[in-house]
N, C-alpha and C positions, 0 to 999 in steps of 0.2 A: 851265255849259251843255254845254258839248264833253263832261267827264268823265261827265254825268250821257247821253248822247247814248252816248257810247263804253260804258259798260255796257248800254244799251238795244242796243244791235249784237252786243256779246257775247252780251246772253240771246236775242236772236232766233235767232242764228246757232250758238248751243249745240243738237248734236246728243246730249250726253250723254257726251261722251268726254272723258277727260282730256288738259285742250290743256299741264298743266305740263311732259307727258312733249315735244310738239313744241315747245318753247322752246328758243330756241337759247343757246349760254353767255352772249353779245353780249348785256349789259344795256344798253336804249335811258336815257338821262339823263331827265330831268324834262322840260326843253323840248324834245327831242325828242318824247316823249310826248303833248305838248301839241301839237306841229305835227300830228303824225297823226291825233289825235284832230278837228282843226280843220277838216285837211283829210277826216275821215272826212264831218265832218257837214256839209260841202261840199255832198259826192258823194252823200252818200246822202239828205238834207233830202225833196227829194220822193218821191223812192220811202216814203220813214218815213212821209210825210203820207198819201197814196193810202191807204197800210196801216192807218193810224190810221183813218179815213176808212171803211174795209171794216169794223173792227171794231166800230168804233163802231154803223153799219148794221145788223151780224149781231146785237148786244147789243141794240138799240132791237127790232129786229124779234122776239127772242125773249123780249123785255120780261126782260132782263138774267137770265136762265134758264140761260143757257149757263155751264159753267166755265170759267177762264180758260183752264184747262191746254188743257183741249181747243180752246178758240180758238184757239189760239196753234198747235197743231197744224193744226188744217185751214185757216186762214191760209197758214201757209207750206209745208204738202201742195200745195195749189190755186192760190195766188194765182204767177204768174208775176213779181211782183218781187222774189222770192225769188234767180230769177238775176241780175235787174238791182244787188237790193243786192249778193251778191256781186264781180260785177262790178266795181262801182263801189269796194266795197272792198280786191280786188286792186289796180284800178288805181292804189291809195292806196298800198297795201303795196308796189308794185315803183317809185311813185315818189320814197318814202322808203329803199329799198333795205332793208324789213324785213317780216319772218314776223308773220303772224296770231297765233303764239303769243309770240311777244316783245312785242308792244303785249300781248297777253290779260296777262303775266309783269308789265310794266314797271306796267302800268295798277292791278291790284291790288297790289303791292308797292309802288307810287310812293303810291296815296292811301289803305293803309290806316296807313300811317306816317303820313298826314296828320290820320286824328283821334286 
């Protein structure tokens, strides 16, 4: 659940850039990994619901017409949880004492050794 939560965070919060270049050398361990991810989905749970919640809305109301991509952009154009997930994320990030791009680093490199 956390892992599968922690890439739902990464692809919201993917702007298009490459996050391997902001990685720092400091690889985070496995359970590290795993705290942050726990406490990601702590912090962010309802903000993700609400968001869920709007799409869901937008998809019914346009009798599922819409593309995702595009959803997903005017989502997070418009919808003001956009700063709250962030937010909520930093505050993750400075109380693990690690960078967005070392969980983005440790998170793919820790589970794609896992299949």
């Amino acid at each position: 659940m956390a892992a599968g939560l922690g890439f739902l965070l990464y692809r919201l919060a993917d702007d298009g850039r490459d996050s391997s270049s902001a990685a720092s050398n400091t690889a985070l361990s496995r359970e590290k990994l795993l705290e942050v991810l726990k406490d990601l989905r702590k912090e962010t749970s309802s903000a993700l619901i609400t968001l869920a919640g709007f799409a869901l809305s937008i998809k019914e109301q346009t009798e599922n017409k819409i593309d995702d991509a595009y959803l997903r952009e005017v989502l997070m154009a418009q919808s003001p949880l956009k700063d709250q997930l962030k937010r909520a994320e930093q505050k993750v990030y400075d109380k693990h004492e690690v960078t967005e791009g070392q969980v983005q680093a440790a998170y793919f490199g820790t589970f794609r050794e896992d299949s």
